[in-house]
C-alpha positions in Angstrom: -168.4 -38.6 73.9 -170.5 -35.9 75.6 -172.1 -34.3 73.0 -173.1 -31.6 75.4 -169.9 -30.0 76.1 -168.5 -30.1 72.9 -170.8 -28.2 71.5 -168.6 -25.1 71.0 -166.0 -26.9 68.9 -169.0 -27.6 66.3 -171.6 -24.6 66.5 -171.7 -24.4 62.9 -171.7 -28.0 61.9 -174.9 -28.2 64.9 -176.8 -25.2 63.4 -176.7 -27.2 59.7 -178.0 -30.0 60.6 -180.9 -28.6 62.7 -182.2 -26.7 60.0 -181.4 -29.8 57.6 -183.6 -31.4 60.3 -186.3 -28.5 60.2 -186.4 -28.3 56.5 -188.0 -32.1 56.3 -190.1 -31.6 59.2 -191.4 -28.7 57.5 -191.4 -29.5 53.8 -195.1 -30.7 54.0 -196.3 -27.0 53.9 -194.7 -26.8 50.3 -197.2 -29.0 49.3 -199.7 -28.2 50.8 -200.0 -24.6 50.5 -199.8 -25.6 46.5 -203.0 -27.6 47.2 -204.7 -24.2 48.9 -203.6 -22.7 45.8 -205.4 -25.0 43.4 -208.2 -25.3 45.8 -208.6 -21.4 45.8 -207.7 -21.3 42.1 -205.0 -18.8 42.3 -203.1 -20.0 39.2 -206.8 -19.7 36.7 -206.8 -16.4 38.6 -203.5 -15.0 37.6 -203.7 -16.3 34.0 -207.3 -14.6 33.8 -206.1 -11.5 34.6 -204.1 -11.5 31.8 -200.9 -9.3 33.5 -199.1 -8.9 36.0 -201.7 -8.9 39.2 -201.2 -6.9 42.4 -201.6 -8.4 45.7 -204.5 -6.2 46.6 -206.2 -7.3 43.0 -206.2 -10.8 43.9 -207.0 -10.9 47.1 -210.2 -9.1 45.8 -210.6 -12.1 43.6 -210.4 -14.8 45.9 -213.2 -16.8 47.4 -211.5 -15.8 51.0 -213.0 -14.0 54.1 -211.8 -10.7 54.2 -209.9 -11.8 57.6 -208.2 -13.9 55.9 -206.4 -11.3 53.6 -203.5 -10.8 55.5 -202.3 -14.0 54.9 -202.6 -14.3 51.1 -199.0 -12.5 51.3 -197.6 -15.0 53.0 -198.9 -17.7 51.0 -197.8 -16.3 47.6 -194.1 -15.8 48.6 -194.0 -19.4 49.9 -195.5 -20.5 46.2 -192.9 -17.6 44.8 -190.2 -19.6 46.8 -191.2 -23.0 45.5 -191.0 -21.6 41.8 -194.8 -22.1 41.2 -195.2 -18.1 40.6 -192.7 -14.9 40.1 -193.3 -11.2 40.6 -193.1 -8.7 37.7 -193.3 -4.5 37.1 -196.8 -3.7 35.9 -196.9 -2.8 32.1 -197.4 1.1 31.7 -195.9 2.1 35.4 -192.2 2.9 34.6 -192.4 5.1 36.8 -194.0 2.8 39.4 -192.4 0.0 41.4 -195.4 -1.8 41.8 -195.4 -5.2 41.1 -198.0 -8.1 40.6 -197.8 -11.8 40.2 -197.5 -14.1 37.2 -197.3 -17.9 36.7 -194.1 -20.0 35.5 -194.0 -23.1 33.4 -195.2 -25.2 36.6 -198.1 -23.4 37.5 -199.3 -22.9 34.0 -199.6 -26.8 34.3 -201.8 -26.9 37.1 -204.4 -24.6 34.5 -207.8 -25.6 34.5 -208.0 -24.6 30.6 -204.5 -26.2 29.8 -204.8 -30.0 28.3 -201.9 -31.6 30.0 -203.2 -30.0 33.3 -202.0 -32.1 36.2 -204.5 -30.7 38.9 -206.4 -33.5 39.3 -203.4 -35.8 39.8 -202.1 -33.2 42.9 -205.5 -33.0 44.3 -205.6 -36.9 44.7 -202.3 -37.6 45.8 -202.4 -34.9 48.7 -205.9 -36.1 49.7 -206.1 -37.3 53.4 -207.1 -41.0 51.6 -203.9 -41.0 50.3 -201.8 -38.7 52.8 -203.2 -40.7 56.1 -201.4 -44.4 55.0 -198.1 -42.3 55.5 -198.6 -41.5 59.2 -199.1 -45.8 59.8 -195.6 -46.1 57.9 -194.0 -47.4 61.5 -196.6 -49.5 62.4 -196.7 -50.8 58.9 -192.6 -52.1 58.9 -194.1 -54.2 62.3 -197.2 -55.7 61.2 -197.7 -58.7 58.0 -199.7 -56.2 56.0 -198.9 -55.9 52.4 -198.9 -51.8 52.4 -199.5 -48.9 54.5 -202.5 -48.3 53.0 -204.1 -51.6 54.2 -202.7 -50.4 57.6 -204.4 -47.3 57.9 -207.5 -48.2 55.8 -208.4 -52.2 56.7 -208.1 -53.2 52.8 -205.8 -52.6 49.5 -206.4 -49.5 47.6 -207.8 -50.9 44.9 -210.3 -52.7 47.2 -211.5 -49.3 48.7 -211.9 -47.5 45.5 -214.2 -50.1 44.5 -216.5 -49.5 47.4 -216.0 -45.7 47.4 -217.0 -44.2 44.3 -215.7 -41.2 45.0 -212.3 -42.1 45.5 -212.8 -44.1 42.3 -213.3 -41.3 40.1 -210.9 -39.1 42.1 -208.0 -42.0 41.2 -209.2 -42.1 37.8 -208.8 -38.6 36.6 -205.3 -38.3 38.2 -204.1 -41.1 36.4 -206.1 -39.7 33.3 -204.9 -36.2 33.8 -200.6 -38.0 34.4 -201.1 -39.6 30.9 -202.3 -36.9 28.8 -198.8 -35.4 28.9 -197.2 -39.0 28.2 -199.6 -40.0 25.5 -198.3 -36.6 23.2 -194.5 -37.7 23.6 -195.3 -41.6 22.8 -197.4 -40.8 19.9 -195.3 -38.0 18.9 -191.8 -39.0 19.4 -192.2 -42.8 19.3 -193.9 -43.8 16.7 -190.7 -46.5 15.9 -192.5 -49.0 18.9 -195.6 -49.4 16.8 -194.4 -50.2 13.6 -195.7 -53.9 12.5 -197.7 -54.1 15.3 -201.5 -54.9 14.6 -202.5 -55.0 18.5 -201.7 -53.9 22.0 -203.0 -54.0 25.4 -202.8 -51.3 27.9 -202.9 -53.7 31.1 -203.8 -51.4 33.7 -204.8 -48.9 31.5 -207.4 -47.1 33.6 -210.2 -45.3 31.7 -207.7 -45.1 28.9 -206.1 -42.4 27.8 -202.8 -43.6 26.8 -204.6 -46.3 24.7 -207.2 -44.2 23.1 -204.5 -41.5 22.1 -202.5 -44.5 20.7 -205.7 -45.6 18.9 -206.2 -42.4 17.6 -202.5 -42.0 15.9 -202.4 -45.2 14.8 -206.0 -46.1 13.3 -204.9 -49.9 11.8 -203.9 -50.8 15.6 -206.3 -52.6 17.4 -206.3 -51.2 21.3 -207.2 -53.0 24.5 -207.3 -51.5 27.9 -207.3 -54.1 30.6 -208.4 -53.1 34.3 -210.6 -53.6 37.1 -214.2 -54.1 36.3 -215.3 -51.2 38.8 -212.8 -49.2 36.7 -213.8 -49.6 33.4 -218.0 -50.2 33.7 -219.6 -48.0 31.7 -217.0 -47.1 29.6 -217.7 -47.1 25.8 -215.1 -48.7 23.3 -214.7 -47.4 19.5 -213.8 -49.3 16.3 -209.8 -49.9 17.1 -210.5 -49.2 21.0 -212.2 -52.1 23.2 -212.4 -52.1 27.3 -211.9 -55.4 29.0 -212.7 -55.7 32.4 -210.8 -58.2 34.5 -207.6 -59.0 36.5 -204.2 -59.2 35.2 -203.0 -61.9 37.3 -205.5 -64.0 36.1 -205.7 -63.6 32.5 -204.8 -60.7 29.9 -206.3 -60.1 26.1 -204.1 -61.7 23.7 -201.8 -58.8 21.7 -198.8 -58.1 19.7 -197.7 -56.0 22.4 -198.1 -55.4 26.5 -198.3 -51.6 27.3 -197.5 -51.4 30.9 -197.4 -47.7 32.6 -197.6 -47.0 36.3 -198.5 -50.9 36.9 -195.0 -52.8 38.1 -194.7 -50.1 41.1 -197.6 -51.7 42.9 -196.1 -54.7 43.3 -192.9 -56.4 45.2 -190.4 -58.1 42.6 -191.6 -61.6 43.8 
């Protein structure tokens, strides 16, 4: 079949699937112009300024040159096309079409101030150290490593983020920042699970949240988090919360109960 010539039979059909085509080769800028964002802290910004803020009043507010203004605009109506902020009339100008930006439910989780703030959990999975292993995906389906991480770093992640300390803390308070919102629904809404238990391990349990926020609700339940040495040094337990560094696949506290969250991903079903 020669695609070529039959190209008028099928114009429509052609043009949808380029821009299908063009809409994942550009989707990365989604992301990251909601990592600028953050990284410029738009969103504490906005919610600072308590109303709905011009374009010219934020631009004034940003940490940008002033050559750089022009392209604030462009910037917010991408984030005002992905749903992370909406425009809205100026309180006391009826008579004025002005209009200034506020935040929506998702970028009022991405707050600084707000407790179930997912920042630091975007800000580690869109960092290079994370974002790079993707680019080795390829090369990874044609080599015996076990991930694409190994590929493009020489050694597991959990093997790097032992030796950088950086990306240690950075992995840390992602997953920290992920379970804060989990931990209020399970102790809230699931109280049922923990009934007649007297102890649990949170295998994995990084510098645990989950746990301590279990420990918390349920004060006669004794809590372990179990995870990597590096992960948990330092870290002080309190009377139903203890830290035990170690490896799962070697050996795991004795408990009523196994809490794993985030854990059986990392691993092939073998």
């Amino acid at each position: 079949m020669d695609l070529a010539r039959n190209i008028g039979d099928h114009t429509g059909e052609l043009f949808q699937a380029q821009a299908h085509i063009w809409s994942h080769i550009f989707n990365f800028i989604n992301s990251m112009s909601l990592k600028c964002a953050i990284q410029l802290g738009i969103p504490d910004v906005i919610h600072k300024h308590g109303q709905p803020m011009t374009l010219d009043q934020l631009i004034d507010a940003l940490p940008i040159k002033n050559a750089k203004a022009t392209f604030i605009y462009r910037l917010m109506q991408n984030l005002i096309h992905s749903g992370f902020f909406i425009e809205a009339k100026i309180p006391g100008n009826e008579n004025d079409n002005q209009k200034g930006y506020l935040l929506t439910p998702a970028s009022e989780l991405l707050l600084k101030s707000n407790p179930f703030s997912v920042t630091p959990f975007l800000l580690a999975m869109l960092d290079p150290t994370l974002t790079d292993p993707w680019h080795h995906l390829s090369q990874w389906f044609q080599n015996s490593d076990e991930t694409p991480f190994y590929t493009c770093h020489g050694r597991s992640l959990y093997d790097f983020a032992s030796h950088e300390p950086r990306i240690n803390q950075f992995f840390n308070k992602a997953m920290a920042s992920d379970a804060r919102l989990v931990s209020s629904v399970v102790t809230k809404d699931c109280k049922h699970v923990f009934e007649g238990l007297n102890s649990l391990v949170d295998v994995g349990g990084g510098t645990g949240t989950l746990a301590k926020a279990i420990a918390d609700a349920f004060p006669s339940l004794k809590c372990t988090v179990l995870d990597l040495p590096h992960v948990v040094d330092g870290l002080e337990s309190s009377k139903n919360l203890a830290y035990v560094g170690g490896n799962m696949f070697e050996a795991i506290p004795p408990a009523n109960a196994v809490l794993m969250k985030w854990i059986l991903i990392d691993w092939s079903d073998d």
